[in-house]
N, C-alpha and C positions, 0 to 999 in steps of 0.2 A: 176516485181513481188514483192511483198510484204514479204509472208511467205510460208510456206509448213506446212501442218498438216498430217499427218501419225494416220492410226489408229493401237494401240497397241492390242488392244482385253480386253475381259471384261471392254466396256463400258469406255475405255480408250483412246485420243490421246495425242500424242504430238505433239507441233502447234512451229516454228522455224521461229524467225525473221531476215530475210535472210541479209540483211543491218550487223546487230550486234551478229547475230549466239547465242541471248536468248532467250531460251527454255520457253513455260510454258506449264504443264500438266493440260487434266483435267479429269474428272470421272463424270460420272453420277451422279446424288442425290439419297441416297439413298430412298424420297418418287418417283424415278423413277428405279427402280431395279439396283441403282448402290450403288458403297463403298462410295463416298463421302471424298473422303481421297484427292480433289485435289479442284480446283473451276471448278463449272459446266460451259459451255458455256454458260448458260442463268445468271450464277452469274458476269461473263467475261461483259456481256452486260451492266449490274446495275454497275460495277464495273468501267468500261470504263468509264460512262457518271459523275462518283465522279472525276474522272483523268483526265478529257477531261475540268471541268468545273473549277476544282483548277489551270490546264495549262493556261486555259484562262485567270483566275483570278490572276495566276503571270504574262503575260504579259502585262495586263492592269498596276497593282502595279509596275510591273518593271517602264513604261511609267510614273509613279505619282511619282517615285523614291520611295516605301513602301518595305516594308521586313515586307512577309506575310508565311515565312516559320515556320514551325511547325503546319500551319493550319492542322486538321485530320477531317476527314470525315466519320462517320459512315453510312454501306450502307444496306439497308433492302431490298431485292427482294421479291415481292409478286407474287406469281403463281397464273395463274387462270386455269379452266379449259375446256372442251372441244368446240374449243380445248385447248388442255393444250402449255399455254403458259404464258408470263411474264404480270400483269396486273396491276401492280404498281411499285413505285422506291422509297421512301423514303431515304432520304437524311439528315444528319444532320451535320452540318458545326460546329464544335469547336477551337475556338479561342488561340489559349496561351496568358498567362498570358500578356504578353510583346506587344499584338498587340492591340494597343488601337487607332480608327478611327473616324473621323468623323462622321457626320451621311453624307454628299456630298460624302466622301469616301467609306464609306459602299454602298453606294446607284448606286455607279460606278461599284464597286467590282461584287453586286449581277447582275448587272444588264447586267456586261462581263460573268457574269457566264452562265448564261440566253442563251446567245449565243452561246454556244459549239457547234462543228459540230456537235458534239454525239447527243446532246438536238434534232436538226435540222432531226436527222436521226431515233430516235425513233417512232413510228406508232402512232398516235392521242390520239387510245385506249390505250394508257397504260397511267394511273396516276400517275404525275413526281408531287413530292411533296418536296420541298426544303427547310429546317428551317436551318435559321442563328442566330448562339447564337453568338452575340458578345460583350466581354465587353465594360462596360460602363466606360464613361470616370472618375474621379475621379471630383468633383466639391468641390473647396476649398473655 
């Protein structure tokens, strides 16, 4: 078994990973009669497949020997509706200053990303859109 999710009430669980016993809560959105005071299940989803594709993207970097830490990722979930559910991912990949690649490197990198199980496990309909800002290299 993986986890246990518990429902707390108003539009609340709490979801336990049984392995490491960390907790994460979440709440409904509030354009779905909840507080919003946690991540939704369907933000869990957009949010998994940012963490699924940077994982991937340090095993590949670990493999090329790269230190690609500090990468962030901004994540947009777009809702659609009836039925109401998730009907895009926007994705934006930011760089630190200090990670300056190839273009063969960068083209490894997105290309591990591309693979995620998560990517693998999203439903056709929903529009996965991935932009990579990466700096450029300094030409002297």
């Amino acid at each position: 078994m993986t986890s246990t999710v518990v429902y707390e009430g108003n539009l609340r669980t709490v979801c336990t990973h049984l392995k490491s016993g960390t907790v994460i809560e979440t709440d409904a959105p509030p354009d779905n009669q909840g507080k919003g005071e946690r991540f939704s299940p369907s933000d869990l989803v957009a949010t998994a497949l940012a963490s699924c594709m940077l994982t991937i993207m340090g095993i590949k970097a670990r493999d090329m020997e790269l230190d690609i830490r500090g990468i962030k990722v901004e994540v947009e979930k777009i809702m659609a509706g009836d039925p109401r559910r998730i009907g895009g991912i926007n994705l934006t990949f930011h760089f630190p200053d200090n990670i300056l690649l190839t273009e063969k490197q960068r083209t490894v990198l997105e290309r591990a990303a591309h693979t995620c199980p998560v990517i693998y496990s999203i439903h056709p309909n929903i529009k996965v859109n991935a932009i990579f800002k990466w700096n450029e290299i300094p030409v002297n």
